[in-house]
C-alpha positions as CSV (number, residue, x, y, z in Angstrom):
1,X,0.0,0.0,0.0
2,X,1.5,3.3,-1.3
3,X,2.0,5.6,1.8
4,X,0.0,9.1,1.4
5,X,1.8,12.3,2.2
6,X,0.0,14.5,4.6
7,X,0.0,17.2,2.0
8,X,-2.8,18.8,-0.4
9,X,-5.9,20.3,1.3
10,X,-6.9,18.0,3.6
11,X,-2.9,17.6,5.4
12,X,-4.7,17.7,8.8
13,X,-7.3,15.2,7.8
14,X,-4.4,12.5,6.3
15,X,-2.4,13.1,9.5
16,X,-4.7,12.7,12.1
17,X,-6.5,9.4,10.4
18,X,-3.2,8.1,10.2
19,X,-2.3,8.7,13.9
20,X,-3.8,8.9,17.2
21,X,-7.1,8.9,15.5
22,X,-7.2,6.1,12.9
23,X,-5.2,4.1,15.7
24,X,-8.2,4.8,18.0
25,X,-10.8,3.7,15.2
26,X,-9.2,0.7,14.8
27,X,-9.3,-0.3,18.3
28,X,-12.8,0.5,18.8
29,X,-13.8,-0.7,15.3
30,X,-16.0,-3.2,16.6
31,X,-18.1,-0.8,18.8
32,X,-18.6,2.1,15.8
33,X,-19.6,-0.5,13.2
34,X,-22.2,-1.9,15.9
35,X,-23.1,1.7,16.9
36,X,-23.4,3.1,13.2
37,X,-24.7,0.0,11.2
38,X,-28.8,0.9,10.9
39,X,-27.6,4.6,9.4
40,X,-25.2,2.3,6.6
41,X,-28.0,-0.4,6.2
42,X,-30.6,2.8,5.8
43,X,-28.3,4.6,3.0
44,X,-27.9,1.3,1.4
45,X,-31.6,0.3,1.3
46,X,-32.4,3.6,-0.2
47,X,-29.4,3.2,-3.0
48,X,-30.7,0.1,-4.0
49,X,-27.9,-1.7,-4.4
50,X,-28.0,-5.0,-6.8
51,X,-26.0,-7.8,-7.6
52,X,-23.7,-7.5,-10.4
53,X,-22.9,-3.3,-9.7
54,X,-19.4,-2.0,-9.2
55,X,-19.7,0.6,-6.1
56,X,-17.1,3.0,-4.5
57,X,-16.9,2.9,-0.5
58,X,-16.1,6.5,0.3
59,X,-14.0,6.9,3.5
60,X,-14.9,3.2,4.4
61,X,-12.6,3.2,7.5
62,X,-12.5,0.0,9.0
63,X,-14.1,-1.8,6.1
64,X,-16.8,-3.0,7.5
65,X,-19.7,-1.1,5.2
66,X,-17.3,-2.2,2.0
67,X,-18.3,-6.1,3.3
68,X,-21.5,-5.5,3.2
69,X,-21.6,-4.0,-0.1
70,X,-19.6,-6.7,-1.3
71,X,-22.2,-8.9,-0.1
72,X,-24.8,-7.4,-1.7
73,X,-23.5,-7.0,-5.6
74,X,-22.2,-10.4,-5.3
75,X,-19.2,-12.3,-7.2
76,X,-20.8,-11.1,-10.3
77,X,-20.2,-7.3,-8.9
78,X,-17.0,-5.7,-7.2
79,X,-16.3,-3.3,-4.3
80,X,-13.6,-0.7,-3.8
81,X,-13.0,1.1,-0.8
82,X,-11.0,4.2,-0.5
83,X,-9.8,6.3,2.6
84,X,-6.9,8.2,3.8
85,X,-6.5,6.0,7.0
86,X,-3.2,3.0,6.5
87,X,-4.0,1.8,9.9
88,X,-8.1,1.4,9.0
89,X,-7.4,0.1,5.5
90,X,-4.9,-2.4,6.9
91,X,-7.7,-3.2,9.4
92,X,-10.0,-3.3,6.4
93,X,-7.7,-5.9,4.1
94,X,-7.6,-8.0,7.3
95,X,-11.6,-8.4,7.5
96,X,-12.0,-8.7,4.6
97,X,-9.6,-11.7,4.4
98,X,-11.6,-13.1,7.2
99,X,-14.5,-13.0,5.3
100,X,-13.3,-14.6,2.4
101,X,-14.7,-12.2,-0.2
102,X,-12.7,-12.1,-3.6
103,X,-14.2,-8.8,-4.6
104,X,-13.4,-6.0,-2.7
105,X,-10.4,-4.3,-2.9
106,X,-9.0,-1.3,-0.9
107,X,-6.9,1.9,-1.9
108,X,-5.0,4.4,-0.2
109,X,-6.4,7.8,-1.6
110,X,-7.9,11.4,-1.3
111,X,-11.0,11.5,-2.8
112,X,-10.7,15.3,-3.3
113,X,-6.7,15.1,-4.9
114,X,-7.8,13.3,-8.4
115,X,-10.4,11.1,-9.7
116,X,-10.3,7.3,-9.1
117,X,-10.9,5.3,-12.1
118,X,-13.0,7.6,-14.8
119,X,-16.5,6.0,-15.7
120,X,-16.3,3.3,-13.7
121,X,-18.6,3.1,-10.9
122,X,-22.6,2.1,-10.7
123,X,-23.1,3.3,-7.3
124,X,-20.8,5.8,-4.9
125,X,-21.2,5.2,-1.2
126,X,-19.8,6.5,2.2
127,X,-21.2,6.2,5.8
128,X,-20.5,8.9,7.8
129,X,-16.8,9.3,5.4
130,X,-17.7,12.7,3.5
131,X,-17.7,15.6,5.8
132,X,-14.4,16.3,6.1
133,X,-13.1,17.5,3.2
134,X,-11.6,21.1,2.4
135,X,-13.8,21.8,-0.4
136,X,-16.2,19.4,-0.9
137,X,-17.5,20.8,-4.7
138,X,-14.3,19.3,-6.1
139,X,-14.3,16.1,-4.3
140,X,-17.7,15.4,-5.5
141,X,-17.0,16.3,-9.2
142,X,-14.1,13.8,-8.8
143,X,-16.8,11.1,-7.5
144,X,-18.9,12.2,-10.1
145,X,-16.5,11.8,-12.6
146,X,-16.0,8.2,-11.1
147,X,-19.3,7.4,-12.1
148,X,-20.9,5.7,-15.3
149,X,-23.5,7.6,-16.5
150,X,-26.6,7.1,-14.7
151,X,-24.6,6.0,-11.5
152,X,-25.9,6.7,-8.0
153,X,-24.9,8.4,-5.4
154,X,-25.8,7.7,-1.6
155,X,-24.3,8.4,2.0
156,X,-25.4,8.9,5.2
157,X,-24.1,12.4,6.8
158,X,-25.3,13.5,10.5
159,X,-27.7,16.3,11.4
160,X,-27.1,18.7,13.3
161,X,-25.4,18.7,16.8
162,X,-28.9,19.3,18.7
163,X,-30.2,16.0,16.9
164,X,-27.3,14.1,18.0
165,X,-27.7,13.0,21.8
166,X,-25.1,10.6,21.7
167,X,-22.2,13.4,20.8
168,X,-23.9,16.3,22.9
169,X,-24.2,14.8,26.4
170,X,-20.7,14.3,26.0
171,X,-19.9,17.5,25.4
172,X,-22.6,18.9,28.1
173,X,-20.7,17.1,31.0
174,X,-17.1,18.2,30.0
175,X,-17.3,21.5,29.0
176,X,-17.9,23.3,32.7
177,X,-14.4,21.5,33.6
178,X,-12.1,22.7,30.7
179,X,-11.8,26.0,28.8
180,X,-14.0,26.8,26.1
181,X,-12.8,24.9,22.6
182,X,-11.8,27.5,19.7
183,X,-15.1,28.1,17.5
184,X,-15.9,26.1,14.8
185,X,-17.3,27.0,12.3
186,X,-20.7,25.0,10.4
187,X,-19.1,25.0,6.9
188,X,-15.5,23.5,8.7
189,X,-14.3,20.4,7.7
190,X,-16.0,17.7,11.0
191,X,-18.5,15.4,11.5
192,X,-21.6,18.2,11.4
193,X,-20.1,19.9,8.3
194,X,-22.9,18.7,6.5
195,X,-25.8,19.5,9.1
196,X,-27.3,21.9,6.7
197,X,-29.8,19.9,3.9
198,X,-30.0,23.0,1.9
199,X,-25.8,22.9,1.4
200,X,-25.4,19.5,1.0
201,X,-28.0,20.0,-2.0
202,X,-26.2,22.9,-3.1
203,X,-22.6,20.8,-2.9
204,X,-24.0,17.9,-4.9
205,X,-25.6,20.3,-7.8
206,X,-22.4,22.3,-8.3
207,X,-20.8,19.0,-8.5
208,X,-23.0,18.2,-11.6
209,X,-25.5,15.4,-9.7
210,X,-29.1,15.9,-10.0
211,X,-32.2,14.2,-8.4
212,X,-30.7,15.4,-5.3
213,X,-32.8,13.9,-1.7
214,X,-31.9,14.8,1.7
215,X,-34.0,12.8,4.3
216,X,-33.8,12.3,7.5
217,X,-33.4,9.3,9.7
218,X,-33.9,9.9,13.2
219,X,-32.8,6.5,15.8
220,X,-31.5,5.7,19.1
221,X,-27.9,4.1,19.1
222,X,-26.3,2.2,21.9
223,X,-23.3,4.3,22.8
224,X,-20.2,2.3,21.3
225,X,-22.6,-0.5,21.0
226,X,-21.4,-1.1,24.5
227,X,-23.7,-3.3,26.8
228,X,-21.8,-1.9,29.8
229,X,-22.2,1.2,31.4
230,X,-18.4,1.9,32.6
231,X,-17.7,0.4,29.0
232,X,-19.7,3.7,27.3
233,X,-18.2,5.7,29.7
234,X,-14.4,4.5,28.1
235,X,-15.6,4.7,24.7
236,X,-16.8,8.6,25.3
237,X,-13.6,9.5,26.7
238,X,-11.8,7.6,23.8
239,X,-13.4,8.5,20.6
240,X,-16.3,11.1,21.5
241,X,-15.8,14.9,21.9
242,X,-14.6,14.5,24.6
243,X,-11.5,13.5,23.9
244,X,-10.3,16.9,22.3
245,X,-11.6,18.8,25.4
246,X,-9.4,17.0,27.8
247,X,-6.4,16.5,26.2
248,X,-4.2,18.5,27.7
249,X,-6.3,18.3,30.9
250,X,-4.7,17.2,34.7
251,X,-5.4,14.2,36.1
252,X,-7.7,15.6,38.5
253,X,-10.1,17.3,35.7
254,X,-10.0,13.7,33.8
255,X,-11.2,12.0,36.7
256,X,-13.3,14.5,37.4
257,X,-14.7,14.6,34.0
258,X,-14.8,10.7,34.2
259,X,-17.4,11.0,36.6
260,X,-19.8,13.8,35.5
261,X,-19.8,12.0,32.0
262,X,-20.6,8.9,33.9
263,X,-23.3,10.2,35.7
264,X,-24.7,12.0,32.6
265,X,-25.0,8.3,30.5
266,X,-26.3,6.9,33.5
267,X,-29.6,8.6,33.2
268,X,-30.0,6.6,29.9
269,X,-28.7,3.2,31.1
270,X,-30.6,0.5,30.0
271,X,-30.3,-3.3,29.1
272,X,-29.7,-2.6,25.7
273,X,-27.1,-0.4,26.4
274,X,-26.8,3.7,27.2
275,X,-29.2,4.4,24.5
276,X,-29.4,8.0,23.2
277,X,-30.9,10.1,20.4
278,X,-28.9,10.2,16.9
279,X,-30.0,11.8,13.5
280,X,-28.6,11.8,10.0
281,X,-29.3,12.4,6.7
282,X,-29.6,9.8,4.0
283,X,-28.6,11.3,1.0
284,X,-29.3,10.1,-2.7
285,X,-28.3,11.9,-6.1
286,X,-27.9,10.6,-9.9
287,X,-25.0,11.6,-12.2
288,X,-26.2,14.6,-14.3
């Protein structure tokens, strides 16, 4: 696998997916694919994906959404996953080996550098894998040009932080204990970069797609899948916002924080896990 440079537009992106944070993915992998799998299922049910299609997995991390589509299009059809993540790809080849599958195939790539094979795609795809980019016009003409004509498009994107229980009651516990974070603002690159319906239809028809839905799906997730209170607690401090607002915090904030977060998910303990609000978008578009 040829290494990517953290260079280009989305440096910060490349660097932190192939560090501390694709590092952390990977070790949680099996809680986030348990945690996010209705909103993948959901984007995949309304793409309509059948055997025999060729369909790029954008941002597929882990892999585990790039299985499933390789399930679903069958030996007669082919899967390729892209993201900017070694450590999740490598984690990706791996499952995939488990599985046995002998048609999906993983690369190493920016979506938003240069187009990946020209024309050759029935359906694009991503769960959760297309908010970050720098300038998200040009990464979708560059899956657009991927596309056959008449392909599909369809991802799953999350609304907007009041929506999402499961990242705000994180973020409610922690932030009296550390200083503000710097402003960020909704158009950033992040995971609610693409709250707004009205300019993720606006990206998608610069980028030459048409037939352009944004609908909601509104469901409760377990928190990291976890069964365990004390287990959701580790996976907030790990992988949810959280994490950013205590990093350079004293031991006696983190404990502290340990606790009010705990208390916080506690509320919504119950046997099938710390269950909590969540809300994305399922988004479909054709190639124009």
């Amino acid at each position: 696998m040829t290494k990517l440079e953290a260079a280009g537009p989305n440096a910060d992106q490349i660097q932190f997916w192939n560090g501390e944070g694709g590092e952390k993915f990977v070790r949680y992998q099996n809680a986030l694919d348990l945690m996010l799998k209705p909103f993948g299922d959901e984007a995949m049910r309304r793409a309509g994906v059948k055997a025999g299609e060729a369909v790029l997995d954008i941002g597929c991390g882990c892999g585990d959404t790039s299985i499933d589509l390789a399930m679903a299009v069958g030996v007669t059809g082919e899967v390729v996953g892209v993201d900017i993540s070694e450590p999740m790809l490598a984690r990706a080849e791996y499952m995939a080996g488990q599985s046995e599958l002998t048609n999906v195939f993983f690369e190493l790539a920016d979506v938003e550098v240069g187009p990946l094979h020209s024309d050759s795609f029935d359906l694009a795809f991503s769960r959760f894998g297309v908010m970050f980019f720098r300038n998200p016009v040009t990464a979708f003409r560059n899956v657009h040009t991927a596309l056959r004509d008449g392909g599909r498009l369809a991802f799953a994107c999350w609304q907007a932080l009041p929506k999402n229980q499961w990242v705000s009651i994180q973020m409610q516990a922690v932030l009296p204990l550390v200083p503000p974070p710097p402003p960020v603002g909704p158009e950033d690159p992040g995971p609610f970069s693409f709250a707004d319906a009205a300019r993720v239809r606006g990206i998608l028809s610069q980028a030459g797609f048409t037939e352009i839905a944004v609908e909601p799906f509104d469901t409760e997730v377990a928190l990291g899948g976890m069964l365990v209170l004390d287990d959701a607690v580790d996976f907030s401090l790990e992988i949810g916002p959280a994490t950013a607002l205590l990093k350079d915090a004293p031991d006696d904030v983190r404990a502290k924080a340990r606790d009010t977060v705990r208390a916080a998910l506690q509320v919504h303990q119950t046997k099938r896990g710390v269950m909590l609000a969540a809300g994305a978008w399922i988004v479909t578009a054709k190639k124009g």
